[in-house]
N, C-alpha and C positions, 0 to 999 in steps of 0.2 A: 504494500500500500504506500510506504512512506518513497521510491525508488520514481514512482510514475510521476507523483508532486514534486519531489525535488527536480528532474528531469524535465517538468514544466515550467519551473523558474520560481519557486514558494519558498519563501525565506526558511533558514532550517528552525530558526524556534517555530515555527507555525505548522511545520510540518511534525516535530515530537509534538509539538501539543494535539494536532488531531490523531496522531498515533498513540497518545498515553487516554484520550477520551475513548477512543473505538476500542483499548483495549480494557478500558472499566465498563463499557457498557454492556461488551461481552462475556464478563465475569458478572455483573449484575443478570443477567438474559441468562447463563448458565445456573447460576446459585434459584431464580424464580422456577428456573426449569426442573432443576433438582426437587425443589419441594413442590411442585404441581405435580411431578413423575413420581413421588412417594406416596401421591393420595392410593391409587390403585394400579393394577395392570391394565384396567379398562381406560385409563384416563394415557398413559401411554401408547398405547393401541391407534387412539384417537389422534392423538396429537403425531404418531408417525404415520398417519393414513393418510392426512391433512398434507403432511411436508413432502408424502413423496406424490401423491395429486397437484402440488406445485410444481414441482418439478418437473413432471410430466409433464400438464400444460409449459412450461418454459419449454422443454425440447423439444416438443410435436409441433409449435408455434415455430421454430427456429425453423425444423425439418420441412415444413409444407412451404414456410417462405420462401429457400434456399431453393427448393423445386420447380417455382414458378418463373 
């Protein structure tokens, strides 16, 4: 992340500073995720059904535009 900003011309304190945010907010996002995935295995189930239906639409969207 921090390699593409710097290589764009972003001053380097601006660039640790959005790489020290994106990486507390991805320890915040993991720690919530941890205690929603403790409630049950249904509630996990759900929540990986969800990410990989994303994802899917992302690629099938990619693959049919790429075609055209």
């Amino acid at each position: 992340m921090a390699v593409p900003m710097k290589n764009g011309g972003m001053k380097k304190s601006k660039v640790i500073f959005l790489v020290i945010m994106s990486g507390i907010t991805t320890g915040i996002g993991a720690f919530v995720g941890a205690i929603i995935g403790g409630i049950s295995e249904g509630v996990i189930a759900i929540c990986l059904s969800f990410a990989a239906g994303a994802m899917l639409y992302i690629i099938s969207r990619r693959i049919i535009a790429r075609g055209k």
